[in-house]
C-alpha positions in Angstrom: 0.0 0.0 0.0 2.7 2.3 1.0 4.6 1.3 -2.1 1.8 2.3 -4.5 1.2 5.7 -2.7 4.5 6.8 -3.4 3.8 5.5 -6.8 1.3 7.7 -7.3 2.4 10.6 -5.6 5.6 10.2 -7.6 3.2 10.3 -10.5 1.4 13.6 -9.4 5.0 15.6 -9.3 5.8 14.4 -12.6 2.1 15.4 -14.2 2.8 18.5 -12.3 6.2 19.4 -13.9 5.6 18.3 -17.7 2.3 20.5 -17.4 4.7 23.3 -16.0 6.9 22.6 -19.1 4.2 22.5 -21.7 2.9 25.8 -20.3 6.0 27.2 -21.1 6.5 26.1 -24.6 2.9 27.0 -25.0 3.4 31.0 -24.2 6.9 31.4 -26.3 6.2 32.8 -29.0 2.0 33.6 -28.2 1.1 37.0 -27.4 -0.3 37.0 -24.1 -1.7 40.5 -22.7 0.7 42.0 -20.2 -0.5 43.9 -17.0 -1.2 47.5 -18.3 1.7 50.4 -18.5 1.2 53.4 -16.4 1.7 56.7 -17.9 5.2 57.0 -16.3 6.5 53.6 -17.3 5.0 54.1 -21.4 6.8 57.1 -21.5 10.3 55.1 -20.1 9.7 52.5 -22.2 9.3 54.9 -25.2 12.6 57.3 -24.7 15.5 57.0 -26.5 18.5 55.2 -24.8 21.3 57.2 -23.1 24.2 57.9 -24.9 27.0 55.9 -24.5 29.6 57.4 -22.4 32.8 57.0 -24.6 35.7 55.0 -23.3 39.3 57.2 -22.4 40.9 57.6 -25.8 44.0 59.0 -27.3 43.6 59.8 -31.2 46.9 60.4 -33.4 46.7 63.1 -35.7 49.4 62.5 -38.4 49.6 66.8 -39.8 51.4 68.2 -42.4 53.3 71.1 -40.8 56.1 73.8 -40.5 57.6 70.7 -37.8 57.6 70.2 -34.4 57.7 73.2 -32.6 58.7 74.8 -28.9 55.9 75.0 -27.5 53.9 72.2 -29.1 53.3 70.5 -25.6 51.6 73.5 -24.3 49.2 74.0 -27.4 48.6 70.5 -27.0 47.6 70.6 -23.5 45.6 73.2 -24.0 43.4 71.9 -27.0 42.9 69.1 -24.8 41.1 71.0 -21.9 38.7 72.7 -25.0 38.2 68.9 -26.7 37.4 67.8 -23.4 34.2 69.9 -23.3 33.3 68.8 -27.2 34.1 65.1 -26.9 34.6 63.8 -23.5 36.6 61.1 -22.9 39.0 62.3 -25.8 42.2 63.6 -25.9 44.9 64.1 -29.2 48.6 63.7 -29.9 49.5 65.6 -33.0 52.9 64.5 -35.1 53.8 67.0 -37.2 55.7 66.7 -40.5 57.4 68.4 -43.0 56.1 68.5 -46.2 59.5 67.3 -47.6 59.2 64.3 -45.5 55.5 63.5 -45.1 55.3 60.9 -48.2 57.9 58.9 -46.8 57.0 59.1 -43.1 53.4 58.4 -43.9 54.3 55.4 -46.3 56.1 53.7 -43.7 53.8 54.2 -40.6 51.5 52.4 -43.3 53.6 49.7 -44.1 54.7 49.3 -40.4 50.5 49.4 -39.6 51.2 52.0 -37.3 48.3 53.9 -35.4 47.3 56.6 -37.4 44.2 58.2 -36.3 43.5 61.1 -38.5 45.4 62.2 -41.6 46.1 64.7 -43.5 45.8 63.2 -46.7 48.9 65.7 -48.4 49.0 66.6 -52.1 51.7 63.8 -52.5 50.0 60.9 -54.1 46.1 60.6 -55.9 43.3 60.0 -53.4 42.7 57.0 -56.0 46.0 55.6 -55.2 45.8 55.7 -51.7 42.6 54.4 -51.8 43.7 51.3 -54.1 46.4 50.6 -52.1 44.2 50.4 -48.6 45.5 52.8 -46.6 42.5 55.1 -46.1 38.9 53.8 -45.3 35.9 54.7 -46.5 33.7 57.5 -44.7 29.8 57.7 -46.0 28.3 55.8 -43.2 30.5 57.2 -40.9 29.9 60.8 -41.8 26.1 60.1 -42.1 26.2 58.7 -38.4 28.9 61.0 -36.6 29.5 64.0 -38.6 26.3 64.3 -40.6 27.3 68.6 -40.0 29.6 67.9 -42.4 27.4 67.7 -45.1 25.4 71.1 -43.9 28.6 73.3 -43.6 30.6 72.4 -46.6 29.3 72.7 -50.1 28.3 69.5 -52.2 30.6 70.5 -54.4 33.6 70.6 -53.0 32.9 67.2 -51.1 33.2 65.7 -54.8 36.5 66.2 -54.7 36.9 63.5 -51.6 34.7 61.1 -53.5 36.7 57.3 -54.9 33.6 56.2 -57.0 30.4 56.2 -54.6 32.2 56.6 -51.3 33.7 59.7 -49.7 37.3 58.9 -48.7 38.6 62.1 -47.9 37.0 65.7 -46.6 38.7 67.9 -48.8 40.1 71.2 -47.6 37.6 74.4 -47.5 39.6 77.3 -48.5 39.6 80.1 -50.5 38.7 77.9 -54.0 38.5 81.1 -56.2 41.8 82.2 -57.5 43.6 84.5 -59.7 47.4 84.0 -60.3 49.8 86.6 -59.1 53.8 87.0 -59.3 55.5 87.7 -56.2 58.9 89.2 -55.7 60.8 92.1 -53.5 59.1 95.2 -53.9 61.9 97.3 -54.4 63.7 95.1 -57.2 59.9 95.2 -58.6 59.4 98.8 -58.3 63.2 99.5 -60.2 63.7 97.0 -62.5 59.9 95.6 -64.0 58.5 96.9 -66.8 55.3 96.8 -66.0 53.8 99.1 -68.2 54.8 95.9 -70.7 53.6 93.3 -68.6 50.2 95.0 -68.4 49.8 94.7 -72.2 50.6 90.9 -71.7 49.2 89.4 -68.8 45.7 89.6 -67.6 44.2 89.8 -70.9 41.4 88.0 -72.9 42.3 85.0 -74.0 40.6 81.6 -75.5 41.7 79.4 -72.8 44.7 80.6 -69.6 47.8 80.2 -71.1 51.4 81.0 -71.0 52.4 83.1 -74.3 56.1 84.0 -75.4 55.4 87.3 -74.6 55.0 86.5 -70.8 58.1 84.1 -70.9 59.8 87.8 -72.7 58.8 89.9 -70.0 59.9 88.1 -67.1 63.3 87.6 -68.9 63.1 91.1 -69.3 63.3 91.2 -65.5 65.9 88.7 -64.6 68.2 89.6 -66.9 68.4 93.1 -65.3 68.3 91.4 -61.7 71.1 89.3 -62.8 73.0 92.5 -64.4 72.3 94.5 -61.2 74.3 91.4 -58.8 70.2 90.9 -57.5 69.1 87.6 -58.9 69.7 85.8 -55.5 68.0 82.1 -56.4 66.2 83.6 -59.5 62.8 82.1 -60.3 60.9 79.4 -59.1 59.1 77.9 -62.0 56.4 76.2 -59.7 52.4 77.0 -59.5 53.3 79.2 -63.1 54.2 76.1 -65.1 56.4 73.5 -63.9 53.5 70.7 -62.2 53.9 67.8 -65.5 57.3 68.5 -65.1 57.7 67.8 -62.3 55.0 64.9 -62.4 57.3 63.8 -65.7 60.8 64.0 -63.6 60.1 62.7 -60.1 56.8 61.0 -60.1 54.7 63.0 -58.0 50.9 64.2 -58.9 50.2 67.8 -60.9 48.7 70.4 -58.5 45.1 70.3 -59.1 44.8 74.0 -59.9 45.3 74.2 -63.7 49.0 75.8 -64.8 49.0 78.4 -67.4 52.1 77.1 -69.2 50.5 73.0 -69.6 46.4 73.4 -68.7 44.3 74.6 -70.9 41.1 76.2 -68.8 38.9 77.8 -71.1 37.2 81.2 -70.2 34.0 81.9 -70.0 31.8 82.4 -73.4 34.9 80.1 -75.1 33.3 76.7 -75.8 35.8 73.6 -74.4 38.0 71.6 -76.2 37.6 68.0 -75.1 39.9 66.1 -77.0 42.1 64.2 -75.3 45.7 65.4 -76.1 49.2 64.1 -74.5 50.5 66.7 -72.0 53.8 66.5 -73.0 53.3 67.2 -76.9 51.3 70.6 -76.3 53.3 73.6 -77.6 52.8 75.3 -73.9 54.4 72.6 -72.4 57.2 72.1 -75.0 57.9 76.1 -74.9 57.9 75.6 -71.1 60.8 73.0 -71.1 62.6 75.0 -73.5 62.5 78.2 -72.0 63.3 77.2 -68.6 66.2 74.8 -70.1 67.2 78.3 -70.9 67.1 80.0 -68.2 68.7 77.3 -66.2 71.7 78.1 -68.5 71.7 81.7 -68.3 71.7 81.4 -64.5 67.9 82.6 -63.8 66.7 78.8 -62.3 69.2 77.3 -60.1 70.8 74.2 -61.3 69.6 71.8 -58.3 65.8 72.9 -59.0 64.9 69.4 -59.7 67.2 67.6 -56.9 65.7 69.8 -54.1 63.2 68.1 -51.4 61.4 71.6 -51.3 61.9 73.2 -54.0 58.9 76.0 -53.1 61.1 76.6 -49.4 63.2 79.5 -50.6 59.4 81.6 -51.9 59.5 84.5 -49.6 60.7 88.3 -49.6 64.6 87.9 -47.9 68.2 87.6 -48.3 69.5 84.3 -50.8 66.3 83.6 -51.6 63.7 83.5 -55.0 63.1 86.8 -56.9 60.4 85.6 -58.9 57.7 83.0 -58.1 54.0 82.6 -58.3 51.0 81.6 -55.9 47.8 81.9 -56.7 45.9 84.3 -54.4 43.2 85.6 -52.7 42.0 89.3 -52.2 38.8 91.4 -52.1 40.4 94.9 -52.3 42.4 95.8 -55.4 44.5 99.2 -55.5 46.6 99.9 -58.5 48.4 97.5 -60.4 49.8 95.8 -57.7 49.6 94.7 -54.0 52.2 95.2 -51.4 52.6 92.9 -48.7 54.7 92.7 -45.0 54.8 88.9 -44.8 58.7 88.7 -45.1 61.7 90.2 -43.7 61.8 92.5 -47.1 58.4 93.8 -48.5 56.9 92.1 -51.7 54.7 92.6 -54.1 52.2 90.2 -55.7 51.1 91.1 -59.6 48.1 89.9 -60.8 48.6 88.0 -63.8 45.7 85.9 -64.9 42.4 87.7 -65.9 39.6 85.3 -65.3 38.7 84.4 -61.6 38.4 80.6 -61.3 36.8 78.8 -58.9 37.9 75.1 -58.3 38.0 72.2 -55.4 41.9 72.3 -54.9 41.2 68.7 -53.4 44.8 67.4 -53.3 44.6 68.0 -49.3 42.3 67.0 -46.8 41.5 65.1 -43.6 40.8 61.4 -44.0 40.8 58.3 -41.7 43.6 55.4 -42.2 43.4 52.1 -42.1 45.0 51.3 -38.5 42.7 54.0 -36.8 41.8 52.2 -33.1 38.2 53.5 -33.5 36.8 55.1 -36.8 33.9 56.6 -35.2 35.6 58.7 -32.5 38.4 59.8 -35.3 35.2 61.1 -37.4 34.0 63.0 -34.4 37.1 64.6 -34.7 37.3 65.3 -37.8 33.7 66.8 -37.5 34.8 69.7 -35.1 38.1 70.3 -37.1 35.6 70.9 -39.9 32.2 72.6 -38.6 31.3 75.8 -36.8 31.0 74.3 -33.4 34.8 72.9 -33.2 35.9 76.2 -34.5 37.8 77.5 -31.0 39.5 74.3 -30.5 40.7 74.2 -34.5 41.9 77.8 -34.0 44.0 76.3 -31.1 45.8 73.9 -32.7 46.3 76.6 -35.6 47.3 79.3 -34.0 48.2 78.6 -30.4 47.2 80.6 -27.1 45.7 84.2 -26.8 48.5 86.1 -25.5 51.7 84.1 -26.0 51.3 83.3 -29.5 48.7 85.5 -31.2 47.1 88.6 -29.8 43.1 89.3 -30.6 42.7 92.6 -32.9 38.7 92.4 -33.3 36.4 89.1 -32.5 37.9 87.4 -35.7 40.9 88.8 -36.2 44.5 88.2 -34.5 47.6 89.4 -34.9 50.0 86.1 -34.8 53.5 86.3 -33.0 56.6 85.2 -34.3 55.5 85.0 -37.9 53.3 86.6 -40.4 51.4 84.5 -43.0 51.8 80.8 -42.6 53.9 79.1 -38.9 57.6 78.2 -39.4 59.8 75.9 -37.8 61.2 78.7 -35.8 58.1 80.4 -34.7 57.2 78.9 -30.6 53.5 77.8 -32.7 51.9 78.1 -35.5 50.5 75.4 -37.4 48.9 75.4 -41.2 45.3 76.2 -41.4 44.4 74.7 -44.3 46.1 71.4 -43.0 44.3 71.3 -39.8 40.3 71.5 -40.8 38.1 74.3 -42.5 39.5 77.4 -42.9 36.6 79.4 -43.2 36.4 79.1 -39.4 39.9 80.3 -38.9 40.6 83.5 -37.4 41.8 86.2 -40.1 45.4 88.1 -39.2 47.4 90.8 -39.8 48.1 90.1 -43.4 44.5 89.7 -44.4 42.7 93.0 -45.6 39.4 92.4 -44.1 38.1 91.4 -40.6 35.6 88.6 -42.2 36.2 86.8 -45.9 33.2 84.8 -45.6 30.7 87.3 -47.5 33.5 87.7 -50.1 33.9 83.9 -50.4 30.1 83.0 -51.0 29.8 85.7 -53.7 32.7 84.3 -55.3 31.6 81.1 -55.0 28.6 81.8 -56.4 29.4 83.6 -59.5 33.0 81.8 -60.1 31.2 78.8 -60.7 29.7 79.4 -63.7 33.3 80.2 -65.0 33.8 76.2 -65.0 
């Protein structure tokens, strides 16, 4: 009897637990009506989830620069404390290199799959090349997700030139983008010995396409022959910007500036229709009469004989002692007096000569900031690159350009400073002073002492707007 009681309450227990179990297989996936939400607890469950508090991180920032200078560590410091407020958690180091040895520096950090963080993709190779070799990674999803600004604060068109196909690889550099080419030199060598009651019937005017003429070439011979009969030639002319770029592509490998050069690209003005055939660089007539007249003038002493051999050949373009006489930039400027500007940049005032009549307006995107391949966490280096690159990073991108108020710039008005040290772009000399246009968008940077207005930004969107319809 005992026996079949326990029999039947071990019976009961078992009923008891597969009924327990089929009531559980029964309610997964059966929707059963839950107890009813207060007001309170629908709105919790509705609300978005808190942001994620970002783990302590140290991007690299891999910058194109004047070099390493004094009082990097301070600057340094300093952005940090104003990151820390935009993107908590986050802190930088910044390498700075030379422009003569960024290609090689940047190649091997590469190669070695060294952290790199944030680049600055330099003009030193095509974004294509970069891109098929797998050293940058792609950026639309991660712009769309953590920098979708971006896309609000820096024309369409300009982002084009970042674009590999479908996918954004690079933000290119926002500068000025509307140009007109201009010879530099010393003003008083330019005020003596330049005819340029001559050079006004020869430059800047109507022409088919932008192009360098004999009669250009015969002016500035003009010039350096009297330089080099006065004992003032110094290092003569610097054929760069003017005409040299598929030379120098031809000679040493590296990519032609992406602003068109008068003596080997052919931009055609505006009511001239464009020529599309595709013709081989190095049979125009420009370029020939480029290579022949600066053969030339390498013999007669006017181009120095280790142009091509030179890391930086462009090093020596500035107003002093032993330096270039003649060389070209294009350049940017809403007020024009006379024929001419006059600058204080240099230890020796210079003048820059307007040379090119039509305006043009194109993406210069050679340079920009881009992501590598060995980044420790693509996201956070796009949130970086987002307040190097949009109004509300602006204070800390001025910091890494131009320092701290007081010890290496002083404030003239809101926007404008007066840098110390150095005029124009940082050197290696200056205690800070890094390159704007390396560091982010330089329509937030603060105007200086050289610039002729407080604000370029009105000046920029008109000529934005009407220089496009030059293209």
């Amino acid at each position: 009897m005992k026996l079949n009681v326990k029999l039947l309450s071990l019976v009961l227990a078992m009923s008891v637990v597969a009924s327990s179990a089929l009531v559980g297989c029964n309610n997964q996936g059966k929707d059963e009506k839950q107890p009813e939400t207060t007001p309170k607890q629908e709105e919790a469950t509705t609300q978005a989830p808190e942001e994620k508090t970002l783990e302590p991180l140290t991007l690299n920032i891999f910058a194109v620069s004047p070099g390493k200078q004094k009082d990097h560590d301070k600057v340094i410091a300093e952005a940090n404390k104003k990151l820390q407020e935009l993107l908590p958690n986050t802190t930088i180091e910044m390498e700075e290199v030379t422009t003569a040895e960024f290609k090689q520096k940047f190649d091997l950090k590469m190669a070695g799959l060294e952290t790199v963080d944030v680049v600055t993709k330099f003009n030193t190779a095509p974004l294509s090349a970069e891109v098929e070799r797998g050293s940058l990674i792609g950026l639309n999803s991660l712009i769309d997700e953590y920098a979708p600004d971006i896309r609000k604060e820096i024309p369409a068109w300009l982002l084009e030139g970042g674009l590999v196909g479908d996918e954004m690889y690079m933000i290119p550099k926002y500068e000025m983008h509307y140009w007109q080419l201009a010879l530099y030199s010393q003003k008083e060598l330019f005020e003596k010995y330049f005819d340029i009651e001559k050079a006004n019937q020869v430059f800047n005017v109507d022409q088919e396409y932008i192009v360098a003429t004999k009669e250009m070439y015969d002016v500035m011979e003009d010039y350096m022959k009297k330089l080099k009969d006065a004992g003032e030639i110094r290092k003569g002319f610097s054929p760069f910007v003017f005409g040299l770029s598929a030379g120098f592509e031809l000679l040493q490998g590296a990519p032609a500036f992406t602003y068109k050069m008068p003596a080997v690209g052919r931009l055609y003005t505006p009511g001239n229709e464009w020529d599309l055939t595709v013709q081989n660089v190095y049979k125009m007539p420009e370029t020939i009469e480029m290579f022949k007249t600066f053969a030339d003038w390498r013999e007669k002493g006017y181009i120095r004989e280790d142009m091509i051999s030179l890391q930086n050949p462009r090093e020596d373009e500035k107003a002093e002692e032993n330096c270039y006489t003649v060389w070209f930039h294009n350049y940017q400027n809403p007020k024009m007096e006379g024929d001419y500007f006059t600058e204080k940049r240099w230890k020796e005032e210079s003048v820059r000569y307007p040379v090119q009549k039509v305006p043009r307006v194109n993406t210069n995107a050679a340079d920009g900031l881009a992501i590598t391949m060995t980044a420790q966490d693509p996201a956070r280096s796009m949130m970086l690159i987002d307040l190097l690159t949009t109004e509300k990073g602006k204070d800390f991108y001025n910091t890494l350009v131009y320092g701290i108020e007081g010890e290496h710039y002083n404030k003239i008005s809101e926007n404008k400073i007066e840098t110390l040290g150095y005029t124009g772009q940082g050197t290696a000399e200056a205690p800070y002073g890094q390159y704007k246009w390396a560091l982010g968008n330089v329509h937030n940077a603060f105007v200086t002492q050289l610039d002729p207005v407080d604000d370029y930004k009105p000046y920029w969107d008109m000529m934005h707007k009407s220089g496009l319809q030059n293209i």
